[in-house]
C-alpha positions in Angstrom: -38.5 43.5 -53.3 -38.3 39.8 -54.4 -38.9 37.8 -51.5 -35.7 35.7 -50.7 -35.4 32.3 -51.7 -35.8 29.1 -50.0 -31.9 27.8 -50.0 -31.2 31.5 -48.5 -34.1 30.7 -45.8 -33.0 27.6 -44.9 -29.2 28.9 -44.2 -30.4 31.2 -42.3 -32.4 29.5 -40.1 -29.5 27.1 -39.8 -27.1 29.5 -39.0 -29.6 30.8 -36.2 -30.0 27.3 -35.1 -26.3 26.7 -35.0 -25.3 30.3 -32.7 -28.4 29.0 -30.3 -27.0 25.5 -30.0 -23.4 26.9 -29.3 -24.7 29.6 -26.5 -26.4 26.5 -24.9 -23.4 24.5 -25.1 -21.1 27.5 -23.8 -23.5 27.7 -21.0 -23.6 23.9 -19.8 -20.0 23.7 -20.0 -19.7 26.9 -18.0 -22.1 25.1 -15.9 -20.4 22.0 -15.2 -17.0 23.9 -15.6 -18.1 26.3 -12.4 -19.5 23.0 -10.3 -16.0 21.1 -10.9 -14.0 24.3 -10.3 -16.3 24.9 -6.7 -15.9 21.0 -5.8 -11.9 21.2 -6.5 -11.3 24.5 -4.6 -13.6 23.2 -1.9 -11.4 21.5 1.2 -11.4 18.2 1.9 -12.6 16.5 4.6 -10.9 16.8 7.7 -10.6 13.8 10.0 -12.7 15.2 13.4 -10.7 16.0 16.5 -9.5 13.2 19.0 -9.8 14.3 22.2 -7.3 14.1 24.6 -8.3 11.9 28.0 -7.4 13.6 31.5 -8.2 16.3 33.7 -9.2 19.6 32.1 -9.4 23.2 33.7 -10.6 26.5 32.9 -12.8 29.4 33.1 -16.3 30.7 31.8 -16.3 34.0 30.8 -17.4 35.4 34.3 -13.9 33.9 35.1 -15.6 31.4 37.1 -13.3 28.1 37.6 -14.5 25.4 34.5 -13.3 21.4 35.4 -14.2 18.3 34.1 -12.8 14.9 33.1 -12.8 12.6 30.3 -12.0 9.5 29.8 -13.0 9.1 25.9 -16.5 8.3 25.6 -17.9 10.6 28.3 -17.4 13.6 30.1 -17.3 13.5 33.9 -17.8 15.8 37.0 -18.0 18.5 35.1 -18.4 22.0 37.8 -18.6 25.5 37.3 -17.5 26.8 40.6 -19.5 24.6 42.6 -22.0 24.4 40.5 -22.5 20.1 39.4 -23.6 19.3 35.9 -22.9 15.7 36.3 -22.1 13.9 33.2 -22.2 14.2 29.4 -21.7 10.7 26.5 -19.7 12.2 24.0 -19.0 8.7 22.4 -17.0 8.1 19.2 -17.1 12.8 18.4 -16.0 15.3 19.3 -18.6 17.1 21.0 -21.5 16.9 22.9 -25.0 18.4 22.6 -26.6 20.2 25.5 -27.0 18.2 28.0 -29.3 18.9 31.3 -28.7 17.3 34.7 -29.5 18.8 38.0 -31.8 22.0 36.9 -28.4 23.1 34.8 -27.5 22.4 30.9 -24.5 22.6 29.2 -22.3 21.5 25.7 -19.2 21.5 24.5 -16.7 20.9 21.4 -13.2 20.0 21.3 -10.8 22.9 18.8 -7.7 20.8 19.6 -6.9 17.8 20.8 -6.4 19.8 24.3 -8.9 21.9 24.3 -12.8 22.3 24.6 -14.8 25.1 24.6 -19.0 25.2 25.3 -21.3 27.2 27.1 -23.8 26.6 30.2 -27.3 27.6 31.5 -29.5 27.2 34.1 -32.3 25.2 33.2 -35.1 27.8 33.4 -32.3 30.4 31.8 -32.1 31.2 28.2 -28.6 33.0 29.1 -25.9 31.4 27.7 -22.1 31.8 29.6 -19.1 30.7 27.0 -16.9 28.8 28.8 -13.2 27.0 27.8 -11.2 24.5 29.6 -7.6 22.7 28.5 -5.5 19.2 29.2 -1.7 19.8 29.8 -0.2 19.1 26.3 2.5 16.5 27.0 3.2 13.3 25.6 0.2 12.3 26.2 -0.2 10.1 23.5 -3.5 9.4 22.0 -4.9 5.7 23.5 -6.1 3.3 21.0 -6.0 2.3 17.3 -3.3 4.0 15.1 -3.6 3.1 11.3 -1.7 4.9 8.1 0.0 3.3 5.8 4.0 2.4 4.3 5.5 4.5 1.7 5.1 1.4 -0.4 0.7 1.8 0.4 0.7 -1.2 2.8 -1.7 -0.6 5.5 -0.1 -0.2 8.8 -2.0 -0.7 12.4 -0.8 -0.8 15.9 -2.1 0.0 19.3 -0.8 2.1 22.0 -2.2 1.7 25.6 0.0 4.2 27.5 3.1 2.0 27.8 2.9 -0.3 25.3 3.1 -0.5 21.4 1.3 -3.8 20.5 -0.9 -5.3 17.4 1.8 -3.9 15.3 0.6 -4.9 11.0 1.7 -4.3 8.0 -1.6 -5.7 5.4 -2.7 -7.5 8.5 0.1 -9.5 8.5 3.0 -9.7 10.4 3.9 -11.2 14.5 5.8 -7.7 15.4 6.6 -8.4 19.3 4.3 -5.9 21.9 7.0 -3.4 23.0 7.9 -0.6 25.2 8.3 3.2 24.6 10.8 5.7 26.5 10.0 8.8 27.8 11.2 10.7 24.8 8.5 8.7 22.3 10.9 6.1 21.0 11.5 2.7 21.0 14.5 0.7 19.8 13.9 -2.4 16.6 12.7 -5.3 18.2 12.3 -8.2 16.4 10.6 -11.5 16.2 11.4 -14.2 14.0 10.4 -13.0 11.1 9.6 -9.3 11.9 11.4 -6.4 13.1 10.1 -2.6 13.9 11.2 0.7 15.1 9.7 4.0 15.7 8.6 7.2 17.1 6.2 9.7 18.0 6.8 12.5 16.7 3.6 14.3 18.2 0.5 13.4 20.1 -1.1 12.5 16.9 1.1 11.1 14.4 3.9 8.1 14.4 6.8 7.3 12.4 9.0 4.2 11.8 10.5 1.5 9.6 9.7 -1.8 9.5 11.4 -4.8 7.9 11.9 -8.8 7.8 15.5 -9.6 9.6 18.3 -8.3 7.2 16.6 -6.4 4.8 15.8 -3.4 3.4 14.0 -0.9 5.8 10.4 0.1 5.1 9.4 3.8 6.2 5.8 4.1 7.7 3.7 6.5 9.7 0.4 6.2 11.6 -2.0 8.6 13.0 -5.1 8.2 15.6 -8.2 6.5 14.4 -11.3 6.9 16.4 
């Protein structure tokens, strides 16, 4: 048998070539394709938890009597029974590593804005007891810096200090008067000169309202708790 020509060699060897180059191409694509399927099905990242300040109470799971305080940096006099841990910095989180004072230990993190849940040792004690502990949920607005935007993508700021709406911005801008809120979440437009505002909360972390310059059209706008 004849041995087969170079032209019939070379398209061979190309076709080869070519179904290698293709697989490899398939399988970077497939590649890439499977990353940027993963990275969009993957969840976005969710804002942490703001605690609520106030008085908390619960239980461990020996149904001893859990209480402590916070007052948004740091939890304080927290007891199991009568058992003292003293205090714990939680800071700018949500939780707090273990933390010893007093020959005990203990650590928590908050699941909701009302409640925590941890576990506690004694110090010489690698037995852990799960404990939980929760704030009454009533308008007990969140204390601070609120910040969202308009449905127009203006940036939108305000403060809330317990009985006061104040620092009120749209872009910065803007000399919205400081202003009270009833006890069902609302307050009625107020207005300066040049700037008038309404709104209400509509649940410990989130607020809703219009804004506008006197006489014209409303703006809507909501704002939510920034640590």
């Amino acid at each position: 048998m004849r041995a087969p020509s170079i032209p019939r060699r070379i398209g061979a060897l190309t076709i080869a070539l070519t179904a290698v180059v293709a697989c490899l191409i398939g399988s970077t694509a497939d590649a890439h394709g499977g990353k940027h399927a993963a990275a969009a099905g993957s969840p976005a990242h969710e804002r942490s938890t703001i605690p609520k300040r106030g008085d908390y109470t619960g239980a461990d799971h020996q149904n001893l009597t859990v209480t402590l305080k916070f007052d948004g940096t740091e939890v304080k006099s927290f007891y199991v029974g009568q058992l003292s841990f003293g205090n714990a910095h939680v800071g700018g989180n949500d939780f707090w590593d273990e933390r010893c004072n007093n020959g005990v230990c203990f650590s928590g993190r908050w699941v909701s804005p009302t409640d925590v849940v941890g576990k506690w040792r004694r110090g010489g004690d690698r037995t852990y007891h799960v404990w939980s502990a929760r704030t009454p949920s009533g308008p007990s607005y969140f204390q601070g810096t609120w910040r969202g935007f308009d449905h127009h993508g203006n940036n939108m700021h305000l403060r809330w200090n317990g009985t006061h709406v104040s620092g009120f911005t749209v872009n910065g801008f803007g000399d919205f008067p400081s202003t009270t809120v009833d006890n069902t979440g609302h307050w009625n437009e107020v207005c300066s000169r040049d700037w008038c505002y309404k709104g209400h909360f509509i649940s410990d972390d989130e607020v809703v309202g219009e804004w506008r310059t006197p006489g014209s059209t409303w703006y809507a706008w909501e704002v939510y708790p920034s640590s």
